[in-house]
Structures are given as C-alpha cells and as structure tokens.
N, C-alpha and C positions, 0 to 999 in steps of 0.2 A: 677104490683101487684103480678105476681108471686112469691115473692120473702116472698111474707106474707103468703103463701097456708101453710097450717102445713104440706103435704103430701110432699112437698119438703124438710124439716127436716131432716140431717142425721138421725134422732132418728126413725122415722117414715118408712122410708126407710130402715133400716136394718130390723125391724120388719117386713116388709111386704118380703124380699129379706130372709129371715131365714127357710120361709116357703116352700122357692125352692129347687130340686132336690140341690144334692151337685155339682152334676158335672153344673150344670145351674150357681149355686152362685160360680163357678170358673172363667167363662165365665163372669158373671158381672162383677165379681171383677176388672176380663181385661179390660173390656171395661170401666169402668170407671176412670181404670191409665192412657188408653189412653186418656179420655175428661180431667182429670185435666195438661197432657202435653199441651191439645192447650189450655189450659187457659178457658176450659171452667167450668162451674157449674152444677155438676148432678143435674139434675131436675126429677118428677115423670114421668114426658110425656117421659124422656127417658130410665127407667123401663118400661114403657106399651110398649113403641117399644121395649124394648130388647126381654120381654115374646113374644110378636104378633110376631116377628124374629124365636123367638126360636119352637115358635108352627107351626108356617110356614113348619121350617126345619124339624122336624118330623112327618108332615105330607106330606113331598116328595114323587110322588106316584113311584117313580122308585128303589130310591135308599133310603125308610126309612128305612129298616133293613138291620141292620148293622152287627147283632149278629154273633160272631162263628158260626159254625154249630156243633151243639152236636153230640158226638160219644155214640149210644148206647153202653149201655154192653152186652154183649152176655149170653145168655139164657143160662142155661143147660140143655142139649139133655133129651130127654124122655124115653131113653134108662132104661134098670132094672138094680136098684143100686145094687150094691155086698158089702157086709161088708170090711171094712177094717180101720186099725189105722194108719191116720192121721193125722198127725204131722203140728203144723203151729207156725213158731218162729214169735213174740209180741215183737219188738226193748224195750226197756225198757228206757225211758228217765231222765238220771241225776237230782234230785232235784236242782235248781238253785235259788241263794240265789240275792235276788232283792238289788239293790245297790241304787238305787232311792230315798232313806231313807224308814221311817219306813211306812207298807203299813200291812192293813187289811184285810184277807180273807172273804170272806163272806160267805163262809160254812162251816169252823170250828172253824171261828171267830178270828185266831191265828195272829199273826204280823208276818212281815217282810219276806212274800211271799205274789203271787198273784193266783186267782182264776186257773189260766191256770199250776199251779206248784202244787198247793194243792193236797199232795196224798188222802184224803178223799172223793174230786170231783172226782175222777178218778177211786177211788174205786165202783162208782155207775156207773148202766147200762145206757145203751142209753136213756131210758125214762126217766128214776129218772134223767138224767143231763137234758133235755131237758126242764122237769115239771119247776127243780129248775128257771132257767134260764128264764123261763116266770116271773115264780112266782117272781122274784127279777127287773123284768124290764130292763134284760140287752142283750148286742147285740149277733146275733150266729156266728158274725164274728170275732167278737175282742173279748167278754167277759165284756165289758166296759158299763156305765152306761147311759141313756140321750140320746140315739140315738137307731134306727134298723139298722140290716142287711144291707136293701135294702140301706139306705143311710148312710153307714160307709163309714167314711173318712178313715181310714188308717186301712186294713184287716190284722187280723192274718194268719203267714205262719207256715204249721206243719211242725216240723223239725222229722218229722217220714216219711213220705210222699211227703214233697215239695206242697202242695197243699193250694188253698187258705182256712183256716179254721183251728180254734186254736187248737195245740195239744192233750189238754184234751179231745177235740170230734172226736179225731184218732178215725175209724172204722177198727180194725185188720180185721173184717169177709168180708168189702165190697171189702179189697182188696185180700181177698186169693184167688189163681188162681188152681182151680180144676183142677186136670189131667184126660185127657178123658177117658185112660188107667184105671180102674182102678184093683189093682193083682186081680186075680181068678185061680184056681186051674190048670186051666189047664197053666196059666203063669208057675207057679211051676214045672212043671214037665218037660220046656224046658230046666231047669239046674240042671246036675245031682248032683251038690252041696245041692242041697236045697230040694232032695225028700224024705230027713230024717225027716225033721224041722217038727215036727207037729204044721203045722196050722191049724185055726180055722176059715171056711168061713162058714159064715150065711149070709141070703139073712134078711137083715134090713135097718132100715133106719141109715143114722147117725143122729144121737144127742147132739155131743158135740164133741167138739175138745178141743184137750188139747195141749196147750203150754208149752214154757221154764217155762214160771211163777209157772207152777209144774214138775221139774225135777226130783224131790223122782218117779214119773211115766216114766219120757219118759227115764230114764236113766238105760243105759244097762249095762245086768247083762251078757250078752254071744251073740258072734257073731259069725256066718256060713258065708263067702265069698267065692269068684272066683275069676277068672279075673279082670285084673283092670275096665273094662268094663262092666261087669255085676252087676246084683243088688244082695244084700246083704243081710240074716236075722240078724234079732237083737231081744233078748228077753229080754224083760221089765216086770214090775209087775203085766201088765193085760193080759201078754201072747207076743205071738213070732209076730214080725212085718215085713214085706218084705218092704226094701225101695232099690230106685234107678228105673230107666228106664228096663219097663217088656215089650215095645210091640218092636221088631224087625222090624217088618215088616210098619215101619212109612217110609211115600215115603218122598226121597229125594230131597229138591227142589234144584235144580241150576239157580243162576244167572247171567244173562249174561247182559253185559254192553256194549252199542253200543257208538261212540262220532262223529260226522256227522259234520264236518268243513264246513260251505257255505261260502267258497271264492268267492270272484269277481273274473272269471275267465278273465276279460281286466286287472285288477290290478293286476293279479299276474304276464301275459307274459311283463305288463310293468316294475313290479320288476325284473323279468329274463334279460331282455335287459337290463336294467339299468346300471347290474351288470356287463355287459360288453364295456360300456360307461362309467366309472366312472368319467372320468378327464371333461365328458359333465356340470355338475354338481360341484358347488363352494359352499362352507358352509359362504366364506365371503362377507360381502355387499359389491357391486363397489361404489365407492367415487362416488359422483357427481359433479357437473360442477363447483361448486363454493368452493367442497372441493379440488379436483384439482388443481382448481388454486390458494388455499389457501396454495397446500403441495408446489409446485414448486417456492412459495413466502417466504417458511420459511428460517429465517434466521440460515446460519453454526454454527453449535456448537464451534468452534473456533475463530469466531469473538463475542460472545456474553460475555462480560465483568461482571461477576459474582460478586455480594458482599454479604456478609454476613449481613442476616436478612430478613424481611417480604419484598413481591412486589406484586406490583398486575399490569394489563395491563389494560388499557380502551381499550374499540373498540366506534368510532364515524363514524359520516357520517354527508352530510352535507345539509343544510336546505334554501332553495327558499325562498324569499320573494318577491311575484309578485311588490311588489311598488320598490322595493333595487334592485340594481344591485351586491349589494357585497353578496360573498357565506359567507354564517357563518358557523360555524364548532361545532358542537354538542357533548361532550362527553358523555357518556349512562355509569352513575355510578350507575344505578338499575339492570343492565344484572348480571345475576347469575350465577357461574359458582358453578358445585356442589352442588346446592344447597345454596347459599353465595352470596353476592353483595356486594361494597364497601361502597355503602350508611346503609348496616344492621351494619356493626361495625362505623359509624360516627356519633357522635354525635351532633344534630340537635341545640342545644344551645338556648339562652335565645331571646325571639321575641324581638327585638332593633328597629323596626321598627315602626314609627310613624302609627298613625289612619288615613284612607284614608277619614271618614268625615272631622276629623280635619283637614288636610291638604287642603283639596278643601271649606272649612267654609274661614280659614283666608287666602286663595286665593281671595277672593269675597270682603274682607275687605274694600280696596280702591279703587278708581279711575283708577289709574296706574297699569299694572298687566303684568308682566315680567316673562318669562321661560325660561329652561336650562334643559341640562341631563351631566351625568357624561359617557364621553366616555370609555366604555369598563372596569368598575367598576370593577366588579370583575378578571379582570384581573391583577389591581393594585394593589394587597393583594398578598405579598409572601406568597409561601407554606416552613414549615421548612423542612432545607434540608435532615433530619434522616424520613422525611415522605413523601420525595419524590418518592419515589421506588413504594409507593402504586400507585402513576397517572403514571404509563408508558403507554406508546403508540410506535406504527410504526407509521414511514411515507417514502416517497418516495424524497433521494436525488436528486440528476441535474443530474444525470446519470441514475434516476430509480429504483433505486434499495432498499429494504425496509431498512429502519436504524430506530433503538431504540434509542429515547428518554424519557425524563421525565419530565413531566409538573413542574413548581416552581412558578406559582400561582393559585387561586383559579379558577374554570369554573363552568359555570352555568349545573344544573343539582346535581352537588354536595350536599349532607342535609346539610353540616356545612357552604356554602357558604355564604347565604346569613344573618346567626348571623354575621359569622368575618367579611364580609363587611359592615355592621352597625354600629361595634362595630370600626373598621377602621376610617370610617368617622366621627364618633365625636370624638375618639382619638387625631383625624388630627385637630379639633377643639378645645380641652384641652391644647393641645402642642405649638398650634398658640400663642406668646406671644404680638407683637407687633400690633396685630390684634383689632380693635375696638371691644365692648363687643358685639353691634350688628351683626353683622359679624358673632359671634361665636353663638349667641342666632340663627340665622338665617339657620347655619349648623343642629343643633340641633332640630330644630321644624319644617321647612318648606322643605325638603326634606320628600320625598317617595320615601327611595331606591336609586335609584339615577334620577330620576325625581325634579329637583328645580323649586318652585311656590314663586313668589315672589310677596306682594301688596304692593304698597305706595300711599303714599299723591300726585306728584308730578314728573315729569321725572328725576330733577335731584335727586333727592333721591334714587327715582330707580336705576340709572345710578351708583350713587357712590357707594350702597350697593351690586349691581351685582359686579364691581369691585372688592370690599373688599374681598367679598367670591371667586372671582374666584382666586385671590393671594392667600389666606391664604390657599383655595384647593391643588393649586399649591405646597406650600411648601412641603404639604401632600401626594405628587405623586400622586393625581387626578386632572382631566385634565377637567374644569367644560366648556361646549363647546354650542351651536347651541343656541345662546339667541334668542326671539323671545319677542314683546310687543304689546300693544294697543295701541300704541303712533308712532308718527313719531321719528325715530332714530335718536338722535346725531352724530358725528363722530366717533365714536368710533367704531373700525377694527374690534372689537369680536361679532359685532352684527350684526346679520343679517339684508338686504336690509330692507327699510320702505317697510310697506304693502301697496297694492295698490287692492282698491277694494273688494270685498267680496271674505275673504282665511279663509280657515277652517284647522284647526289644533287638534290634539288628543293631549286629557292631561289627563289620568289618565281612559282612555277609553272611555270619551266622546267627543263631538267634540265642538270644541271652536270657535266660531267665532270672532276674530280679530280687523274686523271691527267695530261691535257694541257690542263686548263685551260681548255678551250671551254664553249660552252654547245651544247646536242643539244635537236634537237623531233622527240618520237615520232608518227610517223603511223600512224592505223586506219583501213585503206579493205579 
C-alpha cells in the first residue's frame, strides 16, 4: 500500500525537499541517483532518514563545526590623528553589455544590462543599495530574485576585489589600508628638499577622501622631489600633499628559512653500500622452471619454414579418464595470447544439432533399442588447407625433439567444431545415393552429435538398419562403431558380445539399463 501514500509522489516530495538548505537538496539529489541505480523507488521513509542523517551529522559533538576561522581586521590605534590628504584610487569598472538577450534593470528600468552593471545602482550609497535591495526582494549575493543570501545557489564574484559579493556592493572604504605613519611636521624637516613646501598641518579629523573619480582635485599642478627613495610634494587645488614612505626608522624584518630532511638513517647507509655492490642487484626477472625449459625447447630459427599469411599455435595437454586407458589430447583454443584467442575470431555457426528430448523420446519408441557413437568425429572433418597455419602445434619426434606441425582437421574445443561436424554428417547423408530413404532419415533425426539411438519393431530390423547406416557412414569417412542392444546379438562382427545379466551403460548421461530396458539415476549423498 505504500505505493498509494500521496507523500510518496514525486510531486509531494520536491515540495517538501525545496524547503531544504541548498547544500542538503544537493546531497538528496545524490542519494536518490544512487537508489534509482539499484533499481530501487524513492519513497518518503527515505527522506525522513536522509533529514534524521543529516541532523545527526550536525549535531556531531566533536567535529560540527566546520567553518573557516575568521580573520579579524585590525583596529586603528588610538593614537592623535594628524591632518593630512589622502588619496585612495576606486578601480572603475567597464560598463558590460549583457549578451544573454534583452534584460531589465530594476532600478532605472532601462534594457539590456543587469542590476550589478547599472551605473545608477552604483551611484547610490551603501544604504540606499541595501534599502533598495530589501525593498525589491532580491539576494545580497548575486543580485537575483526568489531566493536569500543564505541559500544562493551560485554567488557573485567582484571583479574589483575577487571576493565573494557582486561588484555593485564593492566597499572602496572597508578595503583602504591606513598607513600608521601618518606626515607630521616634524617628517618634513628630515628632507631638506621639502623644508620650503608650505604645508598645512591641522590636528582634525578626516572626513572625506577623495578619489580618481575626481581628478580636477588630486591632479598636480607642481612637484618638489628627491631621491629616488624618498617622498615627494605635490600641489593640488586644496593645497601641497606629501606622498610616499616618511618614517625611516621602520624595523626590518628578516626571514629566515630553515628545511630539516628526516632520513632513515638504516636506509641511507643501505643506499651507500648499495652503490658499491651494484652488479648484487638485477633489474631483470629470472625465468622460472618451466620458462626454462620452455627457452632450451625452442625451436632454431633456421629450421622454422616460414609462409606467408596468418598462424596461430595451439598449446594442449592431456586428459585422464579414470574408466579409459587411452590418453586423449586436448587442444585449448580459448588460451589468449595478447589479449586474442582463436575461438574470438571463429565463428560458432548455425546449431545443426538435433533436441536431446527428441532424441531420447523416439529412443523409447519401440521394443528393440540399439546404440552406436561415431569414433573420433571430429576428427573426420578436414580443416582447409589456406587455414591450416591458424591450428599449429609442437610436438616431440622419436628422437625428442620438438617439431611443428599443423592440424588439418577439426578438434574438440574448437567454437566452429561442432556446427561443421553436424553439418558433415548429414551432408554425408544427402550425398549417400544408393542408400535406403530410411538410412538417410535415420542419420538425420536420431543422432546426438555423434551419439546413434536407434528404435525398432523387431531385431532384424534393427539389424539391417544398423547396417545401412553404418555403410552409408562409411562412404562418408565416418567410422559408426561400438553397437550395443537390448536383445540377444546376431552374428554380426560389428556388434558387440550379447549381454549377460544386469549391464548399465551411459546414453546421453543417463544410465541405461540393458537388461530390462529402463533407464537408472545414480545418487551420491
């Protein structure tokens, strides 16, 4: 029934998630890209846990605050001020024409700039921007509508400043840096350039500084200098100004730079020895046991018979079968070399192989029930010979010693093996001319692979259609071998002894019993 709750509602759920810090509804946003990866469904229960999460974490008693540490500003000393005219340059910032298309100011109503560009906004004092800026409902970070400060998504930077806070509400006064120094009469009289100048010192306050923004004042009419190091009069329209550095006697600081290296003092006397043991010391891996004796196996570049085009090598080994005596020989066409295997460029081909219900259904058919395999199937399928090169292999002559060859028909393990050996044997069946239709219907439908299940009415019928198939095989270069029945055997040389007593035989991975004809499944527990 949760799926009926209205509170589970996208619709409902951003209303209630709108109301979250910004940086919070960052953090959901995350964590719900992660539940829809596992396939799962936001639900409200996992809002109440993301908030219960999030209040958790600010209330950490170790490590909730996180904040910078604010750098006060420095006071000015309480020292008695001395009159003097300074000077404070106001960067002036470019009108910049908004390319965004066309956009409204809202304080001089004019198009195609924004609040933060408006020379009108900018013409007003720190209050009158401040008032407006309530009064319009907009943020004191960006200047933008529909949100505060506190939760601005994307803050203005002053391009006067670098500071986070939009250029319009640059503070020229919070950043002028007072100089301690400031001239008094008695500076003046350290340079005998400047004991002409009449100045003007009065003990007042300051009141007003004046900027570039009025250069008709700060621009000089006459200048007294010295040295390139000393400071300078200048006379302006409200009288003579002393600029440049007046106090001499500012102490010098020196800095001094220490860099304190903590070596391992074992690791360094064993980098010392080292360096006089070098040849102790090899950069290259030693071979191992079995590369070894892989190198002293490889064959001379002068006996190797080169042809032009694609090759590839197999590497095989060979495989036990506790019930056989005979070793079978495994080629491994999945082993990668590079990256690469022979079975990724072979194409796997069209499934030719009969249904293993079907096949074990009309096994059961009749009375009579006759078996066969095909010896060494895929062996009987040449490989053509321009694709030979891809199956090489070594092996070891009567003398030992390793020689290349190349395979020229198919081997199990191979991907395209066992389509073309399917595709083989009913070929071998189309081509049979003088062959009974049965015969050829019988290659066709009652093979698995090379597994033959045969049912009949009757021994001799079995008898002659085992026959049939095994010639018309035969023409085919398949060699159809180990007959076995439910029946006492006729004479006939290809079949194996009569059974005698209760024999169990595998047919298709189950076990057949002989005798009466069932089929048995061995259990191991």
């Amino acid at each position: 029934m949760s799926s009926v709750n209205p509170l589970n509602s996208p619709k409902e759920l951003m209303n209630i998630v709108k109301k979250l810090p910004f940086k919070m509804r960052e953090a959901w946003r995350r964590k719900t890209h992660n539940l829809s990866k596992k396939g799962k469904t936001v639900k409200f229960d996992d809002l109440v846990d993301f908030v219960r999460d999030e209040a958790s974490l600010l209330k950490q008693p170790i490590f909730s605050n996180i904040a910078d540490a604010s750098i006060a500003k420095a006071k000015p000393s309480g020292a008695t001020k001395k009159l003097s005219l300074v000077t404070s340059a106001e960067a002036q910032k470019d009108l910049q024409n908004s390319t965004n298309g066309k956009q409204t100011c809202p304080c001089c109503k004019k198009d195609n700039h924004t609040i933060d560009n408006c020379f009108f906004f900018k013409k007003k004092s720190t209050k009158e921007k401040k008032d407006f800026i309530k009064r319009s409902g907009r943020c004191f970070a960006c200047l933008k509508e529909n949100h505060f400060s506190k939760n601005c998504p994307k803050r203005s930077t002053c391009s006067t400043c670098g500071e986070s806070h939009p250029t319009a509400l640059h503070r020229a006064a919070d950043k002028l840096v007072l100089a301690p120094d400031i001239p008094t009469a008695d500076h003046v009289r350290m340079f005998p350039q400047l004991k002409e100048v009449p100045f003007n010192f009065v003990n007042v306050e300051i009141g007003l500084l004046i900027g570039l923004d009025v250069p008709c004042l700060i621009r000089p009419q006459e200048v007294v200098s010295g040295a390139d190091d000393e400071p300078y009069a200048s006379l302006h329209s409200l009288g003579w100004a002393l600029n440049g550095p007046v106090d001499t006697s500012a102490d010098t600081t020196n800095n001094f730079r220490t860099i304190v290296d903590q070596s391992d003092i074992e690791n360094c006397f064993e980098q010392m020895y080292a360096q006089d043991f070098v040849d102790v010391y090899s950069s290259k891996a030693d071979l191992s046991v079995e590369d070894v004796k892989w190198e002293k196996l490889r064959v001379p570049q002068e006996q190797l018979q080169y042809e032009p085009g694609e090759a590839w090598f197999l590497v095989h080994h060979a495989v036990f079968h506790k019930t056989k005596k005979n070793i079978r020989v495994v080629f491994d066409c999945s082993l990668k070399y590079c990256g690469v295997s022979l079975n990724d460029n072979l194409l796997q081909g069209p499934d030719l192989t009969n249904l293993l219900l079907g096949v074990l259904l009309r096994f059961r058919q009749g009375p009579v029930a006759s078996m066969a395999d095909i010896e060494k199937m895929y062996y009987q399928v040449r490989v053509p010979q321009k694709h030979s090169n891809l199956m090489r292999f070594f092996w070891y002559d009567d003398e030992g010693k390793p020689v290349e060859y190349r395979l020229r028909v198919h081997v199990f393990g191979a991907r395209s093996s066992p389509s073309v050996a399917s595709f083989a044997l009913s070929r071998a069946a189309l081509d049979a001319h003088r062959w009974s239709a049965a015969a050829k219907t019988a290659v066709q439908r009652i093979f698995y692979v090379d597994d033959f299940l045969l049912s009949s009415s009757d021994p001799a019928a079995a008898e002659l259609l085992c026959g049939e198939v095994k010639g018309l095989l035969a023409e085919g270069g398949f060699n159809l071998t180990g007959f076995k029945g439910n029946y006492k055997n006729s004479d006939l040389k290809w079949f194996l002894p009569a059974v005698t007593g209760a024999a169990l035989d595998r047919v298709l991975g189950v076990l057949w019993n002989l005798s009466d004809d069932t089929f048995e499944y061995k259990l191991n527990y």
